[in-house]
N, C-alpha and C positions, 0 to 999 in steps of 0.2 A: 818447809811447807810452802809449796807454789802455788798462791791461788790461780784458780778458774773462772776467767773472766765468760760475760753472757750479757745480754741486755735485757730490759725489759720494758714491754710499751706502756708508753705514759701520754697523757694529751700533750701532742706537735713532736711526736718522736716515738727515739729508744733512749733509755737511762742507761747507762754503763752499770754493772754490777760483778761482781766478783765474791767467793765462796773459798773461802780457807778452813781445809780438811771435808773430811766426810762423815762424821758421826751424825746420826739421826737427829738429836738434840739443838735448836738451833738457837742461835742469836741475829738479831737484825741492830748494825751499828750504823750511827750517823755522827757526819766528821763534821768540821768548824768552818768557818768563814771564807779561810781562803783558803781549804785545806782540800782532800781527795780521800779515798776509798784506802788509800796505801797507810795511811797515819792510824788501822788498826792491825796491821800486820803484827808490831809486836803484842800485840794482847792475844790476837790469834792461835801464836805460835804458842801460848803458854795454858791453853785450855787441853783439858782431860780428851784421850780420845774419842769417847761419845758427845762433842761437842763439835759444831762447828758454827764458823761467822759469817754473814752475808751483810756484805758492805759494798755500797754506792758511792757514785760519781754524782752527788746534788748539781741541778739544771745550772750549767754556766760556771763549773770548776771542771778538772780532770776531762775523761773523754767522755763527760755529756755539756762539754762548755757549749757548744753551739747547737743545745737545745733552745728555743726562746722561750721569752716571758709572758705572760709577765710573773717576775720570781715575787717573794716574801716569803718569812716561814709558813704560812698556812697553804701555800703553793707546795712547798718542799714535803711539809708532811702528810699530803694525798699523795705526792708520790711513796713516799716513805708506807705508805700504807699499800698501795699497787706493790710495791717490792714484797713486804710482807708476805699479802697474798698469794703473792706468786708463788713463795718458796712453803706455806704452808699454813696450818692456821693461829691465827696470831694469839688464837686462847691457851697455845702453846711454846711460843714466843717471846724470847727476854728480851728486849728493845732497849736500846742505850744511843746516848748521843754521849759527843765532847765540845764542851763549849758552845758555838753557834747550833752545834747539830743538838746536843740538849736540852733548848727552849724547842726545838723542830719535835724532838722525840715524847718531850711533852704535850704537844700542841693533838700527834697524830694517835698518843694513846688517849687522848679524850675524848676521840671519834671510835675508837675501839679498845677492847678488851683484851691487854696484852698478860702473858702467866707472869712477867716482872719489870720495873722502869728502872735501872739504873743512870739516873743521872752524873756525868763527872765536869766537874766544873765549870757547871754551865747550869741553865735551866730556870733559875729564879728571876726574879725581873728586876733589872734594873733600869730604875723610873729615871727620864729626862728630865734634868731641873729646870722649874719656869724660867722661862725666858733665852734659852739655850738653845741654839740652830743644832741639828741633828748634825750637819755636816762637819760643823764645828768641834762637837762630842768626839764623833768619827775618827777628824785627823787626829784629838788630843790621844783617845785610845789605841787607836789601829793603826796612825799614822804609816810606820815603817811600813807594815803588812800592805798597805793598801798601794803605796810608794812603791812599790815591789812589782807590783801586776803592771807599771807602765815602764819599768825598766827592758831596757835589751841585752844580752852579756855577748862577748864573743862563741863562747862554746858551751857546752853541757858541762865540763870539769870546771869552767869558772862560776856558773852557775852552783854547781855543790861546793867553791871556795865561799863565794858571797855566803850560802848558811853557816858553812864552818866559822863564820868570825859570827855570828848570832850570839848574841849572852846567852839566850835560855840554852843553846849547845856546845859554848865554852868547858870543857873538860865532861862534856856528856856526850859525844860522837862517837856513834857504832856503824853499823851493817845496815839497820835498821834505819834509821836516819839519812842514808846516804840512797838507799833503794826509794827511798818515799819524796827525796828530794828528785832524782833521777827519773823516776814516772811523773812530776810535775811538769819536767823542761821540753819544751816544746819549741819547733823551729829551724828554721837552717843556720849552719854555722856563722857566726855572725853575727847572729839575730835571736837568738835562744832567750826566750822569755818564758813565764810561769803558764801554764793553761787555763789557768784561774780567771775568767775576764772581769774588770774593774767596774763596771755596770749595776753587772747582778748582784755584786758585792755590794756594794753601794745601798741599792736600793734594799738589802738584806739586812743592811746594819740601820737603814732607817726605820724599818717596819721594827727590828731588834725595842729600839730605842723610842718608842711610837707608842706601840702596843704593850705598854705593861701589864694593861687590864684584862687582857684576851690572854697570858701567859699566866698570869694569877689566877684567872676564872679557871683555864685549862689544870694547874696544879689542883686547884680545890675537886674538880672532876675524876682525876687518879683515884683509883682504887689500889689499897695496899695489894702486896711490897711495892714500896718504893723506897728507892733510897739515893744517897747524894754523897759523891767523893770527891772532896776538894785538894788540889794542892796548896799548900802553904804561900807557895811562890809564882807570880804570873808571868806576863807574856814576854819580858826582859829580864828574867831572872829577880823585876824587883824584890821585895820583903814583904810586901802585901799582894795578895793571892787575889785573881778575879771575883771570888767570890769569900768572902771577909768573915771572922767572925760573928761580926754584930751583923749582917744579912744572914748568915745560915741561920742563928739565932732568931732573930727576927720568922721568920719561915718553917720551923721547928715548934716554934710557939701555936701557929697557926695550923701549920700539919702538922698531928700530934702522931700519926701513923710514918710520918719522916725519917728515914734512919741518916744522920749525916756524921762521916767516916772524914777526918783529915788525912790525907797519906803526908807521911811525914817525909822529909827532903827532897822533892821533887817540886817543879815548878809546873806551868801551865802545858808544857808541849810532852816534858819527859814524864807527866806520868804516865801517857802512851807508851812511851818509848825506850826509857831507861830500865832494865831487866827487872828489879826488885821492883818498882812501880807499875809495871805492866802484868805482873806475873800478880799483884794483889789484885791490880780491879780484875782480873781474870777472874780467882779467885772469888770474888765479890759474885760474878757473873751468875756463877755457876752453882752457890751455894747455897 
């Protein structure tokens, strides 16, 4: 399945957008921090044919990096909502984020009424402890990832060796993975860096880490279905998952309309990505 890339206008631009398959039926997905439109391609491929996905390039990754700001996620999800529009009405409309894109698909179904929210490993708040620099949080969680966006490689095939040695894709590298890292590298030979600019990142993960209260109020606003699928495992393969037991719990309690799904062996990037993990939230998607 080839997606079909298009753009759509957004305030100080176009947003990149692209469309895998052609069924009537649609979903609008939203990617993670430092991530691109490519990182739903397997979920894509494993939907029913009266389905199909329309996934973006959020302002300052992929090819809408050199859209400006100012970014945060309530930036992302008016555009997230213009994309919607665009492709149809959102009261028909399954809206999903992963990770950073998540808390966004949260944020923009509380400005409208979407037919479902699937959340995947992302979306609940995770509050800044007193007395904690945001930027501090940042490098302790995203470090590597953020470390990434100011690196240079000599070529596009060392750029896809640097993810090859990644733990989350240590004995998890497909086709899949290798296409989503190869629409990231941008650059002349030499000089092959990520698209992703470290900026918008930045100031993404701050607002992330800022605004719990505006992502809680936004959750509380969701009208059912909604629901939430976590990986077991986060963003190095560790053993404890982005999003914890004792938080979906916590959040469960509170949304009593919450469906929350563990996918079982997968970590933070492969449940995108890895076939039996991607072919569930598909699954999830469309059910």
């Amino acid at each position: 399945m080839s997606p079909v890339f298009g753009d759509v206008e957004v305030p100080g631009g176009r947003l990149r957008v692209a469309r895998f398959g052609t069924g009537p039926r649609l979903i609008v997905a939203v990617h993670g921090i430092t991530a691109s439109l490519m990182a739903w391609s397997g979920v894509a491929r494993r939907l029913p044919a009266e389905w199909s996905l329309v996934a973006m390039d959020l302002r300052g990754r992929g090819h809408s990096a050199e859209l400006p700001g100012p970014y945060g996620l309530r930036r992302h999800a008016e555009d997230v909502n213009l994309v919607a529009r665009s492709v149809g009405a959102e009261s028909d409309i399954v809206l999903t984020g992963h990770s950073m894109g998540a808390y966004v698909a949260a944020l923009a179904a509380a400005d409208r009424d979407y037919a479902k929210v699937v959340l995947v490993d992302g979306g609940l708040p995770l509050p800044l402890p007193a007395g904690l620099d945001p930027d501090e949080v940042l490098s302790a969680t995203l470090g590597p990832a953020i470390a990434r966006l100011s690196q240079t490689f000599p070529s596009t095939d060392a750029y896809v060796d640097f993810f090859r040695a990644h733990p989350a894709f240590a004995g998890n590298w497909n086709d899949l993975v290798e296409e989503y890292v190869r629409y990231d590298a941008a650059g002349p030979e030499g000089a092959v860096r990520s698209r992703a600019q470290q900026e918008p990142v930045r100031q993404d993960g701050r607002w992330l880490l800022t605004e719990s209260e505006a992502i809680g109020a936004a959750l509380h606003a969701l009208k059912p279905p909604l629901s939430l699928l976590r990986a077991p495992r986060g963003l190095l393969d560790q053993p404890v998952g982005m999003i914890p037991d004792e938080l979906a719990a916590v959040w469960t309690g509170r949304l009593p309309a919450l469906e929350d799904e563990l996918v079982e062996d997968c970590n933070h990037y492969t449940i995108l990505m890895e076939d039996r993990c991607a072919a569930l939230v598909a699954d999830r998607l469309v059910r």
